[in-house]
C-alpha positions as CSV (number, residue, x, y, z in Angstrom):
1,X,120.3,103.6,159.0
2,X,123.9,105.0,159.5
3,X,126.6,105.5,156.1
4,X,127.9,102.3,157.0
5,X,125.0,100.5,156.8
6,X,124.0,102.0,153.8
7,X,127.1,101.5,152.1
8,X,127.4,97.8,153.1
9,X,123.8,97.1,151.5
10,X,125.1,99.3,148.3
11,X,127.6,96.5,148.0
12,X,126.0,93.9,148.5
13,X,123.4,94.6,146.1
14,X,125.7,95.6,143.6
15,X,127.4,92.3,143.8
16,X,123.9,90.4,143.9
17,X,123.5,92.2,140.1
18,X,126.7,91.6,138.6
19,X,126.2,88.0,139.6
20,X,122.9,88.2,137.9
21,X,124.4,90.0,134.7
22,X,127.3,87.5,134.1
23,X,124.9,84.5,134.5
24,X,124.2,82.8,130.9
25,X,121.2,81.2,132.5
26,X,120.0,84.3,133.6
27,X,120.2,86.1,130.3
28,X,119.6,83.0,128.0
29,X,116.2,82.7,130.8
30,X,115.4,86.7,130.2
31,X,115.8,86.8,126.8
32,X,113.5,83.6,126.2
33,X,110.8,84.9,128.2
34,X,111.1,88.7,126.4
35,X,111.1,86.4,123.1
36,X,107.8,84.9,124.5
37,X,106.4,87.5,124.6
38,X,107.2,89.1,121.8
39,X,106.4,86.3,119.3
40,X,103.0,85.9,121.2
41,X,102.2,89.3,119.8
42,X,103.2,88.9,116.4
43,X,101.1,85.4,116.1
44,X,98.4,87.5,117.6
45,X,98.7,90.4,115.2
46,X,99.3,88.0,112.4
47,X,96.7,85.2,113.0
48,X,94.1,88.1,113.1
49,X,94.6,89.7,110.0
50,X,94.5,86.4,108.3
51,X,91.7,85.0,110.0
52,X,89.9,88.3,108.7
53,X,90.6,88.1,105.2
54,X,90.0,84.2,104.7
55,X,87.5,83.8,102.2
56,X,86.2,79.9,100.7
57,X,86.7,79.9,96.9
58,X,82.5,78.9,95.5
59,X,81.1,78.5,92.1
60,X,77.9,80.0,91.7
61,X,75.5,78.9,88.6
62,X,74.2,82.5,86.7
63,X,71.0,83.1,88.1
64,X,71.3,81.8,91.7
65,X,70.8,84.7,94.5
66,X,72.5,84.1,97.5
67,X,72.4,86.4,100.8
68,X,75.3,89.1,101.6
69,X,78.7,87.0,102.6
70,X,82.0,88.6,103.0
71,X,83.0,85.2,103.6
72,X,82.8,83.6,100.2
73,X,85.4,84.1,97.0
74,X,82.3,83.9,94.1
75,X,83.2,82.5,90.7
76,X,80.3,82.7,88.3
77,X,79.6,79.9,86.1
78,X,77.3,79.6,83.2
79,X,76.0,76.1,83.9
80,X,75.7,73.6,86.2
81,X,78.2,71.5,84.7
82,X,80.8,74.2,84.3
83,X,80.4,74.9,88.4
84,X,80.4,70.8,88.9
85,X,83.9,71.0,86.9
86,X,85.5,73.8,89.1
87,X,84.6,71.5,92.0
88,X,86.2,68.4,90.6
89,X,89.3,70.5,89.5
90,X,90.1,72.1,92.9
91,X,89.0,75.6,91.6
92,X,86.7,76.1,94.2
93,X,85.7,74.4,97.1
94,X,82.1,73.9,96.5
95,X,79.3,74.8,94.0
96,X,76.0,76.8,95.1
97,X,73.4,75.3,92.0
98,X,69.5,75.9,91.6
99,X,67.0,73.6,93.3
100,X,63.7,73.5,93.7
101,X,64.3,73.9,97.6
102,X,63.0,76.8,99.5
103,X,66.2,78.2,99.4
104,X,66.4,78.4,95.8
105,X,69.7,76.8,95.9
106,X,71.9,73.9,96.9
107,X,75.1,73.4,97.9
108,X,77.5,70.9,95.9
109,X,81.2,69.5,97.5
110,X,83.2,66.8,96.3
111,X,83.9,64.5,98.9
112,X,82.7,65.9,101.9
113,X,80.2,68.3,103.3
114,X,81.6,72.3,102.6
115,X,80.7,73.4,106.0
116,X,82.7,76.4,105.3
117,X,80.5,77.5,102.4
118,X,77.5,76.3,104.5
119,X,78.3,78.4,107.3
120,X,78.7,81.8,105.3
121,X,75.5,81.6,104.1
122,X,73.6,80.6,106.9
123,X,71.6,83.7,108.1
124,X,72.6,85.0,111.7
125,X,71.1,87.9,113.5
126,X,73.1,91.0,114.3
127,X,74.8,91.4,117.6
128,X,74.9,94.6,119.2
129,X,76.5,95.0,122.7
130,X,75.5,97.5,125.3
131,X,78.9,98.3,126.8
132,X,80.9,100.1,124.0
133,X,83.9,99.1,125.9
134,X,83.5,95.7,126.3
135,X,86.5,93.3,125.4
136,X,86.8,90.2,123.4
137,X,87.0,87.2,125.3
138,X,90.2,85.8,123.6
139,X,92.0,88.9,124.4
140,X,90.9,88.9,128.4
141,X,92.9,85.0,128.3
142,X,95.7,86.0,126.5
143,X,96.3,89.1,128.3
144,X,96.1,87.2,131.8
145,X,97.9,84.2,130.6
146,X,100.8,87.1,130.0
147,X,100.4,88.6,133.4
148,X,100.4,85.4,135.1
149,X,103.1,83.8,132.9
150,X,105.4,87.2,133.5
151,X,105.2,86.8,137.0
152,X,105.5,83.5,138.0
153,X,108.8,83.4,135.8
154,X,110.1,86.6,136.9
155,X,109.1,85.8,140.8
156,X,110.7,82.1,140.6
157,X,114.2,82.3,138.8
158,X,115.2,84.8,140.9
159,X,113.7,84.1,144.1
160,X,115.4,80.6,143.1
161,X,118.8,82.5,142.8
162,X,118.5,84.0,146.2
163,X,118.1,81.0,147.9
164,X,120.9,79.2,146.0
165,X,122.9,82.2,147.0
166,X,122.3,82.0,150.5
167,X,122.9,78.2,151.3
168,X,126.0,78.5,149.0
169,X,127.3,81.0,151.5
170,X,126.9,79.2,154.4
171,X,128.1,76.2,153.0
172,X,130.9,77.3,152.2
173,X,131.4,79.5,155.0
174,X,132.0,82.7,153.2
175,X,129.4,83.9,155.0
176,X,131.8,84.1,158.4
177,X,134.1,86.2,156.4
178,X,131.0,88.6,155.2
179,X,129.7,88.5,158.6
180,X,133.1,90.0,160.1
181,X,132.8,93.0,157.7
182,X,129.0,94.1,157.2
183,X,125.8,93.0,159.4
184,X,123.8,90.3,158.8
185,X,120.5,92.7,158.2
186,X,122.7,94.4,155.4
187,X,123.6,91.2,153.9
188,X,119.9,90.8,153.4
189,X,119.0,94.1,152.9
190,X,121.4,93.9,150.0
191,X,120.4,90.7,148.4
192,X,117.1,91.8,148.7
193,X,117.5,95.1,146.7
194,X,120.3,93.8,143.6
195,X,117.4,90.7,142.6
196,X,114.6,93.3,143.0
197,X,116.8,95.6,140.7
198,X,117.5,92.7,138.4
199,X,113.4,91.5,138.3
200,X,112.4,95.0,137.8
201,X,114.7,96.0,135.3
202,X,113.6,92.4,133.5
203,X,109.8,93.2,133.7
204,X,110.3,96.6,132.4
205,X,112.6,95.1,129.4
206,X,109.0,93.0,128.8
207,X,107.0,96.0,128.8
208,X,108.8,98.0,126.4
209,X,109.5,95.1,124.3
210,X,105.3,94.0,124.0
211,X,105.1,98.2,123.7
212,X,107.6,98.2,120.6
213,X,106.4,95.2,118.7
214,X,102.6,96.3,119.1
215,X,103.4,99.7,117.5
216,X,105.7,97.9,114.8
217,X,102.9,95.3,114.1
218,X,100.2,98.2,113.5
219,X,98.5,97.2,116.8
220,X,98.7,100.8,117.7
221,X,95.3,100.6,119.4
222,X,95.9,98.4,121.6
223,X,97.6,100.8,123.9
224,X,94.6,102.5,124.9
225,X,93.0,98.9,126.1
226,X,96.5,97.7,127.6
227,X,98.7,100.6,129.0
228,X,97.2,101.0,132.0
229,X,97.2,97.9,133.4
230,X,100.9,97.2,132.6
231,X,102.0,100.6,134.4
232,X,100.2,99.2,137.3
233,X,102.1,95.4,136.8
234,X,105.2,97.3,136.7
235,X,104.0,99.3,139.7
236,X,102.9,96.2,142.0
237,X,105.6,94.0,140.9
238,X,108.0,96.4,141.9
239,X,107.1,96.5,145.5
240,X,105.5,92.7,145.7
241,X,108.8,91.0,144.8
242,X,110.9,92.4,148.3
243,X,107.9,90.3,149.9
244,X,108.6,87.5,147.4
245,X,112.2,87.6,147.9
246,X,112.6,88.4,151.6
247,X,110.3,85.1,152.0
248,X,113.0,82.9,149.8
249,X,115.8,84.9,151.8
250,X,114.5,83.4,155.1
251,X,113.6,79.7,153.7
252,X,117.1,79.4,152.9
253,X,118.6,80.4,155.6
254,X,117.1,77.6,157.8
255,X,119.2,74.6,155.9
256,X,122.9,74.6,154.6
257,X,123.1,72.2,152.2
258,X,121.8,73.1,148.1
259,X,120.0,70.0,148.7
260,X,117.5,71.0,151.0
261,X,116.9,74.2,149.4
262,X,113.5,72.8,147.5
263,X,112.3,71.3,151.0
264,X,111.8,75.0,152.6
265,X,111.2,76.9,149.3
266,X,108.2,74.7,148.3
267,X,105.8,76.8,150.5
268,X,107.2,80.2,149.0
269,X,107.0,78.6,145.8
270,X,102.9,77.3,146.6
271,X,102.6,81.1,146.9
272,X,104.2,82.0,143.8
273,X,102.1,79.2,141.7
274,X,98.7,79.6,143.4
275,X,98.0,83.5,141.8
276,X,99.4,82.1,138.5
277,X,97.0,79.1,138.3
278,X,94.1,81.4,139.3
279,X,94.5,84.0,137.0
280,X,94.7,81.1,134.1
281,X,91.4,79.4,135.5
282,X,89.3,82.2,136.9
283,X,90.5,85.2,134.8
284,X,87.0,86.2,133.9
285,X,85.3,85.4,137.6
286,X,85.0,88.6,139.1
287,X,84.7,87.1,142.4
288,X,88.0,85.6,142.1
289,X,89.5,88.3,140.7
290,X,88.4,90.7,143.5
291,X,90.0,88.7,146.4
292,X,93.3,87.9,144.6
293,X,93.3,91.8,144.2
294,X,93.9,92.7,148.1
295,X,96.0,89.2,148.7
296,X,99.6,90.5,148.6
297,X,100.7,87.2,146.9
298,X,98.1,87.6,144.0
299,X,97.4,91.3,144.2
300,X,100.4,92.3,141.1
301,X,98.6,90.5,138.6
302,X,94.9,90.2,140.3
303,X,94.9,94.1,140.5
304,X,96.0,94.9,136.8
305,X,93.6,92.6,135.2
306,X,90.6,93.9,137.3
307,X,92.0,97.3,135.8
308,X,92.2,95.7,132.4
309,X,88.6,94.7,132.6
310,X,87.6,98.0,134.1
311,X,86.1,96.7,137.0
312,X,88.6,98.5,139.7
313,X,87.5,101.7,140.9
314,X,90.3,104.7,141.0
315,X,90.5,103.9,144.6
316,X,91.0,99.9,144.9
317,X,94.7,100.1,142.8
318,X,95.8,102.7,145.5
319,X,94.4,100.8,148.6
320,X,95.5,97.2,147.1
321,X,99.3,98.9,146.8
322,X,99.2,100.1,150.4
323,X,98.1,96.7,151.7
324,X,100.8,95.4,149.9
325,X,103.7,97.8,151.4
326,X,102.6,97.3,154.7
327,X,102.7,93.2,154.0
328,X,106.1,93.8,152.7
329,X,107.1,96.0,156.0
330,X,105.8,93.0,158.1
331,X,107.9,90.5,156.1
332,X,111.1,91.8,155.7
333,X,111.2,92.7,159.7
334,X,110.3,89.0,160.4
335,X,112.4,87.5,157.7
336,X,115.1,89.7,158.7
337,X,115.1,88.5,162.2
338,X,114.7,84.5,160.6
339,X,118.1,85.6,158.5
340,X,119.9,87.5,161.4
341,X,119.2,84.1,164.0
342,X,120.1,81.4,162.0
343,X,122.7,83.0,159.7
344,X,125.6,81.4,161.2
345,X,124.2,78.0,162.1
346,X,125.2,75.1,160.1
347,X,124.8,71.4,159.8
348,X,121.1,70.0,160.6
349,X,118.1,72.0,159.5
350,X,116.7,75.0,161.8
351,X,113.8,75.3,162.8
352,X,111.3,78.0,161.8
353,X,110.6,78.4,165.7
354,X,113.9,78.4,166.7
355,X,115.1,81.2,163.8
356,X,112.2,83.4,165.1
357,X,113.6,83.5,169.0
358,X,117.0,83.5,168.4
């Protein structure tokens, strides 16, 4: 590439992010998504430390021996009546009185069964899991409904703005005028790099704002079990949106009207949604999981979670990203050649053969 090329693609990517930066739906869109996120791990943080200090309020009759429960608020009461009182007042929620059951006791609600209080005493086993490392199974969903969530936004609204940008200039013609001063590859090049910028910069503004709000919410720990995997979401994203955006460049480009924009971006966008409903649905099937991990489409968020999970060996991130470069490579030089070909033709739609031999 000569200085002039260079410089062409320098301004056309700079353009491409100022456009981006001045947009209210693109910061109103950014911001909502970084809120998202953000608010997920504060209901997270918050819904956990309550859920583990809940306690049911019980009366229990002097005399009654009831098994070890760190779920239950005990009130002694002197007699059975006293306890029956509690219960009638709202005091507590149920009564544990003697009986001539095996038990020793019985439980006593007011109008409906205190499965709570029932539950607490019940006598369960102790669990002990072989694999110190192994991760709740709440956490595995929530952590891929935020990679999958993350990147189907980020991938859509602005491979969306790339194609909107692309039929605007040829229906208006500017793109003649740009054509006369910088080559059609730069053009592309250009639009390219300024939304890949713009994604990046937003997915990195969602890291450190998740990274921030753990640390402020006391969830300190749960860098450790997440900061790997989102270095290598960063990582993958990165270099999987040219492929992304390169592929909404060249659907564009065939039509000239904004109309037809959702007609050749619905494949591209079958891409973009197919990765984000598997990693909802199969986020725990290893099977799954390994595939989407070498498909360049899926690999930016099949990839991380495998690493979440600790299922990836050292070598499969590495090998995954190259795959993915060399998909990218093949894209752009294709796409390019779709964008060079049917740049400058307008009216009827062209067609995807036609594009490719010029």
């Amino acid at each position: 590439m000569n200085g002039s090329f260079v410089r062409s693609v320098r301004l056309v990517a700079a353009r491409e992010i100022q456009a981006r930066v001045r947009s209210k739906a693109f910061v109103v869109s950014a911001c909502i998504l970084i809120l998202m996120v953000v608010a997920s791990i504060v209901v997270g943080g918050i819904v956990g430390k309550a859920t583990a200090g809940d306690t049911t309020p019980v009366a229990v009759v002097d005399g009654v021996s009831l098994p070890t429960s760190k779920g239950l608020d005990v009130t002694q009461a002197p007699t059975v009546a006293a306890a029956e009182r509690l219960v009638e007042n709202g005091d507590v929620d149920a009564a544990v009185l003697p009986s001539e059951d095996p038990l020793g006791y019985k439980v006593v609600g007011l109008d409906d069964a205190p499965t709570d209080v029932v539950q607490a005493l019940s006598v369960s086993p102790r669990i002990e899991l072989l694999d110190p490392n192994a991760i709740p199974g709440g956490l595995i969903y929530i952590v891929a409904l935020a990679f999958g969530v993350v990147y189907f936004a980020s991938a859509v609204t602005f491979g969306q703005s790339i194609a909107q940008s692309v039929v605007e200039e040829k229906s208006t013609r500017v793109v003649e005028i740009l054509m006369a001063a910088i080559p059609a590859r730069a053009l592309l090049a250009g639009k390219v790099l300024g939304n890949s910028v713009m994604a990046f910069a937003q997915i990195v503004a969602v890291a450190i704002a998740a990274a921030v709000t753990l640390a402020v919410t006391g969830q300190d720990n749960m860098f450790t079990v997440l900061g790997p995997s989102m270095l290598w979401f960063v990582g993958f994203f990165a270099i999987g949106f040219v492929l992304i955006a390169s592929l909404f460049a060249a659907a564009a480009v065939l039509v000239s009207r904004q109309e037809d924009v959702g007609s050749v971006t619905t494949p591209v966008m079958m891409l973009v949604m197919i990765p984000y409903i598997l990693i909802i649905v199969a986020y725990n099937n290893p099977t799954i999981l390994g595939v989407m991990s070498y498909v360049p489409f899926s690999a930016p968020i099949g990839m991380p979670m495998r690493i979440f999970l600790g299922t990836a060996e050292w070598w499969e991130p590495i090998l995954s990203l190259v795959i993915v470069a060399v998909s990218v490579v093949l894209v752009v030089i294709i796409g390019a050649r779709i964008y060079e070909n049917a740049l400058l033709r307008t009216g009827s739609r062209v067609k995807l053969a036609e594009a490719l031999r010029g």
